[in-house]
C-alpha positions as CSV (number, residue, x, y, z in Angstrom):
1,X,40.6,39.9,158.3
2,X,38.9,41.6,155.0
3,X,36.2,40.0,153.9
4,X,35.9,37.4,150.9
5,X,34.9,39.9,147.9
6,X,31.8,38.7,146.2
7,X,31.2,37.1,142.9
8,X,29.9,39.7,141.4
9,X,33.0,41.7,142.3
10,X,35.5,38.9,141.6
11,X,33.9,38.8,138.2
12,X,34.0,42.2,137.5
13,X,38.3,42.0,138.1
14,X,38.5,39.2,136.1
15,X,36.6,40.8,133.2
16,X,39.0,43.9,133.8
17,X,42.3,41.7,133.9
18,X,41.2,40.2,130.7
19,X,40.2,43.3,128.9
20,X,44.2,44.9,130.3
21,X,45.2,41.5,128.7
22,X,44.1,41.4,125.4
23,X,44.5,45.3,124.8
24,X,48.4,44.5,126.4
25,X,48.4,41.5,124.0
26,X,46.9,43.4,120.8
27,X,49.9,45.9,121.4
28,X,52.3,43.2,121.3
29,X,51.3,42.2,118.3
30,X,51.1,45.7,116.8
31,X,54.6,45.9,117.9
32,X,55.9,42.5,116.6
33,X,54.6,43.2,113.1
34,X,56.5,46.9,113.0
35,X,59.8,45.0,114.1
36,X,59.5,42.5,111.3
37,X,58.9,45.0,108.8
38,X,61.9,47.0,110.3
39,X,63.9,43.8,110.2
40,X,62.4,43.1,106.4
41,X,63.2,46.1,105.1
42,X,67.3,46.1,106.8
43,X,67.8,42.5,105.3
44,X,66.3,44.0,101.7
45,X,69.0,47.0,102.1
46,X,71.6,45.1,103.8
47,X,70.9,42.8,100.5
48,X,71.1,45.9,97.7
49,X,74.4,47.0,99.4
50,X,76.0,43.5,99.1
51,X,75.0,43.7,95.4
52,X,76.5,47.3,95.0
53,X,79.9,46.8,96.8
54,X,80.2,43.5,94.6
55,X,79.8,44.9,91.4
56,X,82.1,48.0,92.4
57,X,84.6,45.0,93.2
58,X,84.0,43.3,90.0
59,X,84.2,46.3,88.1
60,X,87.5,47.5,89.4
61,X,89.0,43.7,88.8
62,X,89.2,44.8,85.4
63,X,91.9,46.0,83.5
């Protein structure tokens, strides 16, 4: 059997996990913002096209 490793070193990982962690975790949200300013911008397109096809239709309700 390996032995136990010591504090020292079992402090050492943890401090590595948590540094991994929080630069995984800054990434995320790095990430997450981008997406919603993707998904912003689509909805305020999505939006201008919905406003440009109905005032085509409106226009050509005419006489």
């Amino acid at each position: 059997m390996s032995r136990t490793p010591s504090a020292e070193t079992q402090l050492r990982n943890l401090k590595r996990h948590a540094s991994d962690i929080e630069k995984r975790l800054a990434e995320s949200l790095r990430a997450s913002g981008a997406y919603r300013a993707r998904a912003t911008k689509a909805e305020q397109e999505a939006a201008e096209w919905r406003r440009r096809f109905d005032e085509l239709l409106f226009q050509r309700g005419k006489p």
